[in-house]
C-alpha positions, 0 to 999 in steps of 0.5 A: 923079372918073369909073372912067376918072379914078380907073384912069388915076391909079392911084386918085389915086397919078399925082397925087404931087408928085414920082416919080409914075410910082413911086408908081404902080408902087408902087402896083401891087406893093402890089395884087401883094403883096395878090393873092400872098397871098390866092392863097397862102391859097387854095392857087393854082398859079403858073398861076394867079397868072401868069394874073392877072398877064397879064389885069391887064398886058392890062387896064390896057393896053388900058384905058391905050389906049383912054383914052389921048386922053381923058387927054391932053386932061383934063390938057393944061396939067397936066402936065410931059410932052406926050402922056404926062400924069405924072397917068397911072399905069395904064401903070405897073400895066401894064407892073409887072404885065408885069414879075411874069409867071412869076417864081418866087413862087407857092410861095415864102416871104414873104421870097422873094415879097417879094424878087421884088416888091422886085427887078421894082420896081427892074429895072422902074423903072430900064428904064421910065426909060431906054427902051432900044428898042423902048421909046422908039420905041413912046412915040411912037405916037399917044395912050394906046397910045404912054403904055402899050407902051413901059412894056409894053416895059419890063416885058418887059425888067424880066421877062426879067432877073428870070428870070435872076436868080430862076432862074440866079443866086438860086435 
């Protein structure tokens, strides 16, 4: 298995019989979890954690873009769905990551960080299924950039109700 392979499955999660657009996305709440903790072991800002969040979503963007064609080609007749290959599960880490931008957890308690990765994983699976636009509109650009944004949009809107809830409503 090539980097490029093992990227665009999310190390072998986009290979789950069922849901693997869930396993991938719980795949990168697990890398989230791990990153939150060493940051909170090394005393990080909530700047610094909302820069990892930004340079991993943007990575896995434009590595999801780039390798797009690759992938749709390496799993023609693979795959369930045509240009968007269930295999491919680095838009899922794109568009999590997206959804855990300036969220409330840097500082907090384990239960409270836990709280944030569980609630962006729901709101981010729940949008990244139902498409609302922009999102079903960008799915249908050409190659790796039409299976990244639309889950980048839907880490935007996963984002933007998480703020509301962590900062208006459980505060």
């Amino acid at each position: 298995m090539t980097m490029r392979h093992l990227w665009m499955t999310g190390c072998g999660l986009g290979y789950a019989p069922v849901a693997s657009g869930t396993f991938g996305s719980a795949g990168a709440i697990a890398i989230a979890l791990g990153i939150w903790v060493v940051g909170r072991q090394a005393g990080s800002t909530p700047l610094v954690l909302d820069a990892v969040w930004f340079v991993l979503a943007v990575l896995a963007t434009v590595g999801c873009g780039l390798w797009g064609d690759w992938a749709i080609g390496f799993f023609a007749g693979r795959s369930r769905k045509a240009g968007d290959p269930g295999q491919v599960v680095l838009d899922e880490w794109a568009g999590q990551w997206v959804a855990l931008i300036a969220l409330p957890m840097t500082a907090a308690t384990p239960a409270r960080a836990l709280a944030v990765l569980a609630v962006q994983f729901v709101l981010f699976r729940l949008f990244d299924v139902l498409k609302p636009p922009p999102a079903s509109q960008l799915e249908k650009l050409p190659g790796g950039w039409g299976i990244a944004l639309d889950d980048v949009a839907a880490g935007v809107y996963a984002n933007l109700v998480g703020q509301l809830i962590f900062r208006v409503f459980w505060v």
